[in-house]
C-alpha positions in Angstrom: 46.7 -110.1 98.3 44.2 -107.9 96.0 41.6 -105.7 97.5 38.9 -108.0 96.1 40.6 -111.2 97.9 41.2 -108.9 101.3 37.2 -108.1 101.1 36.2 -111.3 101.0 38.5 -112.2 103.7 36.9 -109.5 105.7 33.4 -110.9 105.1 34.7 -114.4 106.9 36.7 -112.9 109.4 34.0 -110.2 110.7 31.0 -112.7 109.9 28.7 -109.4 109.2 25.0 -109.6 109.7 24.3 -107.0 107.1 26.9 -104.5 104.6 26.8 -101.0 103.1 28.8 -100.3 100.3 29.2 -96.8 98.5 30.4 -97.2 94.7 29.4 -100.3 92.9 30.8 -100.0 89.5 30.9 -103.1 87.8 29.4 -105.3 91.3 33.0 -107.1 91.6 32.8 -106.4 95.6 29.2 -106.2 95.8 29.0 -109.6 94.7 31.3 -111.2 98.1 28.2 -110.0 100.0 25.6 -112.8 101.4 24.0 -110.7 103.8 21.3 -108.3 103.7 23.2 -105.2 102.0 22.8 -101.2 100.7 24.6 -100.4 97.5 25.0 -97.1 96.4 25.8 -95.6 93.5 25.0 -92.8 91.2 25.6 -94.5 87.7 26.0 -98.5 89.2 26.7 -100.3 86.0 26.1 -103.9 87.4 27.5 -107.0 85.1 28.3 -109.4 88.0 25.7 -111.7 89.5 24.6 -110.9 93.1 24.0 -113.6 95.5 22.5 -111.3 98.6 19.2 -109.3 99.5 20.4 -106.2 98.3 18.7 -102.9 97.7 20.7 -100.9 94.7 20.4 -97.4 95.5 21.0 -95.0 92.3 22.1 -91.9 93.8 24.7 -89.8 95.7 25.9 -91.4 98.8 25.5 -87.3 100.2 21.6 -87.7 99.3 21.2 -91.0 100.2 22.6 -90.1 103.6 20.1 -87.3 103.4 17.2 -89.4 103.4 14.9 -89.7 107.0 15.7 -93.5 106.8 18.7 -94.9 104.8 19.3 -98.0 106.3 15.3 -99.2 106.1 16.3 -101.9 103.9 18.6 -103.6 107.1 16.0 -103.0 109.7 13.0 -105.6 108.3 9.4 -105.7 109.0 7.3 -106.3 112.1 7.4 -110.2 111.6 10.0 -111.8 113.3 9.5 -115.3 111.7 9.9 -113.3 108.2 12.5 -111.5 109.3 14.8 -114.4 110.5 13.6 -115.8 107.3 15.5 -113.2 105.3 18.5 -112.9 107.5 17.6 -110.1 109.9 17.5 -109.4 113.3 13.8 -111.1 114.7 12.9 -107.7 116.2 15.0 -105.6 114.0 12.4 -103.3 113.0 12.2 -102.2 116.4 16.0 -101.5 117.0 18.7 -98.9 115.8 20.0 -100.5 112.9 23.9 -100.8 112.9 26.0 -101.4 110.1 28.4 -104.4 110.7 30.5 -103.7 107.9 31.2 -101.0 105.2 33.0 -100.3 102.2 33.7 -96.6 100.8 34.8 -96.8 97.3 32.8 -93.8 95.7 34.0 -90.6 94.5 38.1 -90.5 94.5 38.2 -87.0 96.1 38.5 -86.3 100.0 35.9 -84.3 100.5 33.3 -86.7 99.4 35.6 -89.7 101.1 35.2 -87.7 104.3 31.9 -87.6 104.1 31.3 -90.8 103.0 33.0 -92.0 106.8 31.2 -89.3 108.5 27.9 -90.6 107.7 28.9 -94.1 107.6 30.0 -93.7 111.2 26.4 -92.0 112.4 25.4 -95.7 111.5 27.8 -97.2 113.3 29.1 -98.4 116.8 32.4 -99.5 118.1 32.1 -103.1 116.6 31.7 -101.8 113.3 34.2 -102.3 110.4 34.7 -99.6 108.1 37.2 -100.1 104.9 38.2 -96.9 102.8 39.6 -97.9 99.1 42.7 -96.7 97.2 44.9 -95.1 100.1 47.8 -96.0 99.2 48.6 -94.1 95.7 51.7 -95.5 94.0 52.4 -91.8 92.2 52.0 -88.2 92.2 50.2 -88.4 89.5 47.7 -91.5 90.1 47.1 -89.3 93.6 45.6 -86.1 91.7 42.6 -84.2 92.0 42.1 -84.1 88.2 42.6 -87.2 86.7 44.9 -87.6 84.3 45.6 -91.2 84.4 44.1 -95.1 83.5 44.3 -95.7 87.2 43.4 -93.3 89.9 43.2 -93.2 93.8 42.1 -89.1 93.7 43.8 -87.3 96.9 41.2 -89.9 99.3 45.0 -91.1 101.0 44.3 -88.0 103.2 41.6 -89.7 105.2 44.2 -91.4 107.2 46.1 -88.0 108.7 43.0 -86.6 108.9 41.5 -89.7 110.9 45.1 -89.7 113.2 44.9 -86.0 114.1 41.4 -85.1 114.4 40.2 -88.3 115.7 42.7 -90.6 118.3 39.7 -92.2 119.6 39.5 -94.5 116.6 42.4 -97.0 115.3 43.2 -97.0 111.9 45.4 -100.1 109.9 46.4 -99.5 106.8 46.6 -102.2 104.8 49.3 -103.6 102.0 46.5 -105.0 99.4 46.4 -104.4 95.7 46.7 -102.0 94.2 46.4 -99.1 95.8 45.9 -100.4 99.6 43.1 -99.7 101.7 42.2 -98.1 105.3 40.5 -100.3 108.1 39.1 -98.3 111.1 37.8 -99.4 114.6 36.2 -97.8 117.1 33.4 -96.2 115.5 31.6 -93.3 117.7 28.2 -92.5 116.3 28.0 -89.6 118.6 31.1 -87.6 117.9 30.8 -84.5 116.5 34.7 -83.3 116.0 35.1 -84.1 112.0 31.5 -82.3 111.7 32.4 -79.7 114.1 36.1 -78.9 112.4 35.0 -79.6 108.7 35.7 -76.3 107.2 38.7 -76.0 109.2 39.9 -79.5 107.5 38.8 -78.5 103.8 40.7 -75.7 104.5 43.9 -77.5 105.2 43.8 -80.5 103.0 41.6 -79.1 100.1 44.4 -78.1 97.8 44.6 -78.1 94.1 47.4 -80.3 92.3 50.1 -81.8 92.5 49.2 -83.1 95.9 52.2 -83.2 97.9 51.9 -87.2 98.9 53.9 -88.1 102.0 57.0 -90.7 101.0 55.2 -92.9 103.9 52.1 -93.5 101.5 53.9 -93.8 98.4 56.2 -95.9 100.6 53.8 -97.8 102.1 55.4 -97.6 105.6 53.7 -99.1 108.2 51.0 -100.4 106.1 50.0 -104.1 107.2 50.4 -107.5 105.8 46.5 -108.1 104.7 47.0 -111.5 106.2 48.3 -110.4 109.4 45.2 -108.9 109.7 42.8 -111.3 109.0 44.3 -114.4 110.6 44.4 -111.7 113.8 42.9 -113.8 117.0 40.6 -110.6 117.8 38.1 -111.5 115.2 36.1 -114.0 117.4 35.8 -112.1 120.3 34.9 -109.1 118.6 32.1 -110.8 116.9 30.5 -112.9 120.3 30.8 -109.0 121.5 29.1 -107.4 118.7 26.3 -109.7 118.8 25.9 -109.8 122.8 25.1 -106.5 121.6 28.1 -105.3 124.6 28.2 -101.5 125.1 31.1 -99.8 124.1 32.6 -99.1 127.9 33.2 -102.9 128.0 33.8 -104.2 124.7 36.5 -101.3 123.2 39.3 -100.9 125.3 39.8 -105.0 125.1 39.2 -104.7 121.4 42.2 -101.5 120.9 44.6 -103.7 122.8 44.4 -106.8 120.8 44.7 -104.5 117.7 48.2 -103.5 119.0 49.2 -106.7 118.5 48.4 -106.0 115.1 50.0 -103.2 113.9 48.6 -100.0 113.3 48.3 -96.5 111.6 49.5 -94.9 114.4 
């Protein structure tokens, strides 16, 4: 299955209220959205037609993040006839807005990919979906800092040791798409502070200049996921009725990591 196949998928199976995407390109994944939705991108060069209330945002996703309300576009206005009218919560203006689902695609280096999930997860909550392109590299080469190559992952593949050692509260999948695979991750915390707290420790570690030294497991794709397993998984339902109950995390999560054991996962 191909990343752009596996996305929509994820659209159906997750049936997201709204979506955030970082690095638009060409709009081939923006356009599976039909939900209120945040694109952002410094140099978005859109060709493909959009079929969702979406605000392009031409910038860093670092300065976008930096804004005093990024997600304003999701939360609606003060009428809740107008606001069910364009596909938002009735008294969404009044609530944290929560991003269902995400997608980081932007810069192909780790230090902006971790970012990228850092801030994505202030936005989120333990229901959330967030998907991390090109982590599985096929080369050496396709995995380098400085590109040097037609197709290129950058070193982003890093995310998913960093995710497993720093961060056992979440559950990661990798997933067998193609090209170059993609990361899943469940279990979003919006208030945990480790990745912020231990961020110069990581750059320290895993900021290294080429040739990145890319475990046989990636290029090998061990343990990586069948895209379908994933998506016909019978956890989808219940995680949705959940998400929209709006249950806390104390009830809804451990039920949630159990089911995704059935799955398969990262670690």
């Amino acid at each position: 299955m191909k990343r752009h196949e596996f996305l929509r998928a994820l659209h159906k199976a997750s049936a997201n209220r709204n979506y955030l995407e970082i690095g638009v390109n060409d709009g081939r994944s923006l356009r599976l959205s039909r939900v209120p939705s945040i694109a952002v991108d410094p140099a978005f060069k859109v060709v493909s037609e959009l079929k969702c209330d979406v605000h392009l945002v031409k910038a860093t996703s670092d300065d976008f993040f930096a804004r005093d309300n990024p997600l304003a576009h999701l939360k609606g206005g003060r009428h809740p006839l107008r606001n069910l009218r364009r596909g938002r919560s009735p008294i969404g203006h009044w609530r944290r807005t929560t991003l269902d689902l995400s997608f980081i695609d932007g810069m192909h280096l780790f230090e902006y990919a971790l970012r990228d999930f850092m801030n994505v997860e202030k936005h989120s909550d333990w229901s959330s979906v967030i998907v991390l392109d090109d982590m599985l590299p096929r080369s050496v080469d396709e995995a380098a800092r400085d590109r040097h190559t037609t197709a290129w992952t950058g070193d982003v593949y890093k995310i998913t040791e960093v995710l497993a050692r720093y961060r056992p509260d979440l559950v990661t999948v990798l997933v067998d798409t193609q090209p170059t695979g993609q990361l899943v991750v469940f279990g979003a915390d919006p208030d945990n502070t480790v990745l912020h707290d231990k961020y110069d420790e990581i750059m320290a570690e895993y900021k290294v200049p080429d040739p990145q030294k890319v475990p046989e497991t990636i290029l090998e794709r061990a343990g990586a996921v069948p895209p379908e397993a994933l998506i016909e998984a019978g956890f989808w339902r219940p995680l949705t009725q959940a998400r929209n109950r709006g249950l806390p995390r104390r009830l809804g999560w451990e039920p949630l990591r159990r089911a995704l054991d059935q799955v398969g996962v990262s670690r």
